[in-house]
RODO-2510 file (C-alpha; in nm, 4 decimals, decimal comma):
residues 197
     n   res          X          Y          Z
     1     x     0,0000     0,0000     0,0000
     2     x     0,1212     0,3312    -0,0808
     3     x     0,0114     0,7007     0,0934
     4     x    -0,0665     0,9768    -0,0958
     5     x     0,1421     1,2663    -0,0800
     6     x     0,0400     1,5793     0,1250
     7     x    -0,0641     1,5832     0,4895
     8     x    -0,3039     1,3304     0,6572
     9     x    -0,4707     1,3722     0,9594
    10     x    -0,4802     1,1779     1,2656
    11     x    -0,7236     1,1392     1,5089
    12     x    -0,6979     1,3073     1,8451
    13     x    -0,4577     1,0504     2,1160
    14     x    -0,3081     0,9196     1,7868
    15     x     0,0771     0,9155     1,7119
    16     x     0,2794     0,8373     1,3408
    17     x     0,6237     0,8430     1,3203
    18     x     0,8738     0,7503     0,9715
    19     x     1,0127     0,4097     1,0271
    20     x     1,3754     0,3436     0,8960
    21     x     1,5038    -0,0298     0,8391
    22     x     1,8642    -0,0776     0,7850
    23     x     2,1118    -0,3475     0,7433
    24     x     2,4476    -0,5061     0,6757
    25     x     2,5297    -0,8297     0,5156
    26     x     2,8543    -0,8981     0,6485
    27     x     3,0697    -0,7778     0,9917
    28     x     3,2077    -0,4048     0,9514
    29     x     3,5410    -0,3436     1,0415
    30     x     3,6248    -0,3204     1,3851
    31     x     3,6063     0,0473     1,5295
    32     x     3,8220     0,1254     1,7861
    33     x     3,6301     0,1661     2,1512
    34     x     3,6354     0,5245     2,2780
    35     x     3,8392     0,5354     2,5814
    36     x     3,7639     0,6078     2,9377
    37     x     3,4113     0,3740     2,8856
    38     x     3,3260     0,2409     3,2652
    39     x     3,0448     0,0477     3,1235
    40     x     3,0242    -0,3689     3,1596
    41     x     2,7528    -0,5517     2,9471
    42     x     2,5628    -0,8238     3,1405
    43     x     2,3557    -1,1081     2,9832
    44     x     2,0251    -1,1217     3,1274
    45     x     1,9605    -1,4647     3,2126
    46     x     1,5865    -1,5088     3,1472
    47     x     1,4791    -1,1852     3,3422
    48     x     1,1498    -1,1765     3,5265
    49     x     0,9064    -0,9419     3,3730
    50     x     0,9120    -0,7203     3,6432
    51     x     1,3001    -0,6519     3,5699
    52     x     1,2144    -0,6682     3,2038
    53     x     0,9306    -0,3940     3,1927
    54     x     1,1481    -0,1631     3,4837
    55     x     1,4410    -0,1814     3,2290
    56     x     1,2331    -0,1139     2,9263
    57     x     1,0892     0,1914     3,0679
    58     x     1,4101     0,3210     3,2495
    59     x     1,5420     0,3452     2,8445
    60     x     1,2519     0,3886     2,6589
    61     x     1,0135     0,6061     2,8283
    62     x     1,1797     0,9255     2,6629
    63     x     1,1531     0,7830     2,2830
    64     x     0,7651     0,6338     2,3773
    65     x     0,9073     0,2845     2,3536
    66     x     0,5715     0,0659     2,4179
    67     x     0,5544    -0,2422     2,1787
    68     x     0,6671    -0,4596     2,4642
    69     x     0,4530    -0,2881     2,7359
    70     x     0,1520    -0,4164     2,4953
    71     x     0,2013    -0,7507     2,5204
    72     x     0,0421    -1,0215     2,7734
    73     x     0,2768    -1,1179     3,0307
    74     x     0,2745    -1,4736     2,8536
    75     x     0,3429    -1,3415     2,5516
    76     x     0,6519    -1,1522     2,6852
    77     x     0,7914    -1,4289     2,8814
    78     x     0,8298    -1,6627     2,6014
    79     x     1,0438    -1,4461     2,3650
    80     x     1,2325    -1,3384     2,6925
    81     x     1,2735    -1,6917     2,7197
    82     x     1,3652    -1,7960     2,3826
    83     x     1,7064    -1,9522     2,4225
    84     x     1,7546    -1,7072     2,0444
    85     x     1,6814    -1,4081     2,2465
    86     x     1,9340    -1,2362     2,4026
    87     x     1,9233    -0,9662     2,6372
    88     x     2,1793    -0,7161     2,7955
    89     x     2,1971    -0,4555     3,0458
    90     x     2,4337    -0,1800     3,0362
    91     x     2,6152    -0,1427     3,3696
    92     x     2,7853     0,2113     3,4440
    93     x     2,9613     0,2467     3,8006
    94     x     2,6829     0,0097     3,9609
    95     x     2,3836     0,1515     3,7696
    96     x     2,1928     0,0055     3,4832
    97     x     2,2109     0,2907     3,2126
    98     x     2,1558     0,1139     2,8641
    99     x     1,9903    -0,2327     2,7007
   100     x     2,0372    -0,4385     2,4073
   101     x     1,8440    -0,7067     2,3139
   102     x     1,9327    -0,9295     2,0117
   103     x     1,7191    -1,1591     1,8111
   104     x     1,7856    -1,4636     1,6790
   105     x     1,4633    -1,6245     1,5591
   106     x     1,4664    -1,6328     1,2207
   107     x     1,6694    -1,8383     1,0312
   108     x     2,0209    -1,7057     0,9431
   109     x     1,9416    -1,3232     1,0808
   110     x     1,9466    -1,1673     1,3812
   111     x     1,7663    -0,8274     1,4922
   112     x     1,9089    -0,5610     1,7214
   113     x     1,5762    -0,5414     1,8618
   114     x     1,6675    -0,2930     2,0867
   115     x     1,9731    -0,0870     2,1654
   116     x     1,9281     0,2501     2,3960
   117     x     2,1189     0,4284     2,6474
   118     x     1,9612     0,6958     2,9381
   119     x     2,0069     1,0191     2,8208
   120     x     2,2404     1,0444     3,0749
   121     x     2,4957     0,8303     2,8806
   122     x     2,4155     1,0090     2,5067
   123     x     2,8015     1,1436     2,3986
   124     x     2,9440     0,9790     2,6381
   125     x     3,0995     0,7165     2,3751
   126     x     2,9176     0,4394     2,5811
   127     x     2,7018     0,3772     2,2258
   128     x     2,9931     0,3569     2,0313
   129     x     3,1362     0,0788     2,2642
   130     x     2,7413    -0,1060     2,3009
   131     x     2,7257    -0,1200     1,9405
   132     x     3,0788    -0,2683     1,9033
   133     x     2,9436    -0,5619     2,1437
   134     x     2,6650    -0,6104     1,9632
   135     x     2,8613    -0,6542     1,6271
   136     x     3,0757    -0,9142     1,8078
   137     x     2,7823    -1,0923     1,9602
   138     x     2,5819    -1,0948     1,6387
   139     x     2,8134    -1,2100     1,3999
   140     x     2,9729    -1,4613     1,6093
   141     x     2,6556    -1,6400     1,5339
   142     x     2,6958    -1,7730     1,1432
   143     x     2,4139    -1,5224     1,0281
   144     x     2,4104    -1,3572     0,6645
   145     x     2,2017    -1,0694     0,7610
   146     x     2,2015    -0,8543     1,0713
   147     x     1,9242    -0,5313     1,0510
   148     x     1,7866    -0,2801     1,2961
   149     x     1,4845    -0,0145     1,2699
   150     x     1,4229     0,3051     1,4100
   151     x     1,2130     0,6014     1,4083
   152     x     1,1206     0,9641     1,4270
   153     x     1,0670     0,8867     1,7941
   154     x     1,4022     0,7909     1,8943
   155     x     1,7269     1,0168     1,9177
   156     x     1,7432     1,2450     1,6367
   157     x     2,1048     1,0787     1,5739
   158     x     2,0256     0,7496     1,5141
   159     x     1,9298     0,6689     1,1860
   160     x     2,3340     0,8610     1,1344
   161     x     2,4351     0,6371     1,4251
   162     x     2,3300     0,3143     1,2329
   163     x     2,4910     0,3924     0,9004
   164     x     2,8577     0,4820     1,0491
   165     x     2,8176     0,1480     1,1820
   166     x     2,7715    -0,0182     0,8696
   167     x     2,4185    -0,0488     0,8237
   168     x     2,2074     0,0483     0,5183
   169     x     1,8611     0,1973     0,4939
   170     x     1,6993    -0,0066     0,2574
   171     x     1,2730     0,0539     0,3514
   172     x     1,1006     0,2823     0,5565
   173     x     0,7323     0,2479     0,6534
   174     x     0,5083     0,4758     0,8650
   175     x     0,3850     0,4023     1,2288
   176     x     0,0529     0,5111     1,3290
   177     x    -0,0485     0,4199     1,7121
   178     x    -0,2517     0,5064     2,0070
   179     x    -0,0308     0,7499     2,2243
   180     x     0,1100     0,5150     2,5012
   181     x     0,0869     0,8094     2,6904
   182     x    -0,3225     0,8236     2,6931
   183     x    -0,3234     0,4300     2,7014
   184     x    -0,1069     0,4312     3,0350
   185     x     0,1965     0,2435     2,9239
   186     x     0,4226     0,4678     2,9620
   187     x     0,3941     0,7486     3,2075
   188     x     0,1923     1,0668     3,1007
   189     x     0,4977     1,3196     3,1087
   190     x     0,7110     1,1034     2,9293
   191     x     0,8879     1,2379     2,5993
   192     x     0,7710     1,6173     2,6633
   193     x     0,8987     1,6919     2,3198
   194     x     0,6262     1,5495     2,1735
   195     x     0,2975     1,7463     2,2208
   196     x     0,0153     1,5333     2,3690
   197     x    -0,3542     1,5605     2,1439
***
């Protein structure tokens, strides 16, 4: 299906945002970590949901991150449970600051499902050393294709952030949802840059 050009309107407590899928076919080469990085990236061993949801929000809250906040608590536990799941915190000095979360389901792929950092750790370098674990971690596995999406929602750097890594647009789809604001998924002051309607 394709839009038309021009605007479109949304109904009141409705969101859109411009999707962006990228993705590599082979490892990059290695980029050097920037130095003085405190962080330590731990595997989270089948996490309750509890842990899950309080890590989720901790990064996501400030890009309206809900897709996983949507989901029945069975439906949650078994892809946090899927041995091809993988799931990382970011440690910094003792405090969680940062996730990733790798998939492995399909066949011969994997899918930086998510990747984020508090906006306490954005410049720090601390992105530029996650995404060099996630390269190692994801093509250790013998995958052909490794892809990522983001949107209008996250960090306005991103979509740049993804192709110095070695990643490569190749679709981009719009998003329309209900405000996870309104719906109470995410708390109602969350992402104040974006107007509430």
């Amino acid at each position: 299906m394709s839009l038309p050009d021009g605007y479109l309107d949304l109904a009141p407590g409705k969101l859109a945002n411009v999707v962006t899928n990228l993705e590599m076919f082979a490892k990059p080469p290695e980029r050097a970590d920037p130095s003085g990085i405190r962080a330590r990236l731990r595997r989270m061993e089948r996490p309750s949901l509890d842990e899950y949801r309080a890590l989720f929000h901790k990064v996501g809250d400030a890009y309206l991150w809900y897709s996983r906040l949507m989901v029945s608590d069975d439906e949650l536990r078994a892809i946090l449970h899927d041995r091809n799941v993988e799931i990382f915190d970011v440690d910094v000095d003792g405090s969680v600051e940062g996730m990733l979360e790798l998939d492995f389901r399909v066949h011969d792929e994997a899918e930086i499902s998510y990747f984020a950092l508090t906006e306490k750790m954005i410049g720090s370098g601390t992105g530029r050393w996650l995404m060099n674990r996630a390269l190692d971690i994801a093509w250790a596995r013998p995958i052909r294709r490794l892809w990522v999406h983001t949107c209008t929602l996250d960090h306005p750097s991103a979509v740049d952030f993804y192709i110095r890594s070695g990643f490569v647009p190749f679709k981009r789809q719009v998003e329309v949802c209900d405000d996870p604001r309104l719906t109470g998924a995410v708390p109602r002051d969350a992402a104040p840059n974006v107007p509430l309607l």
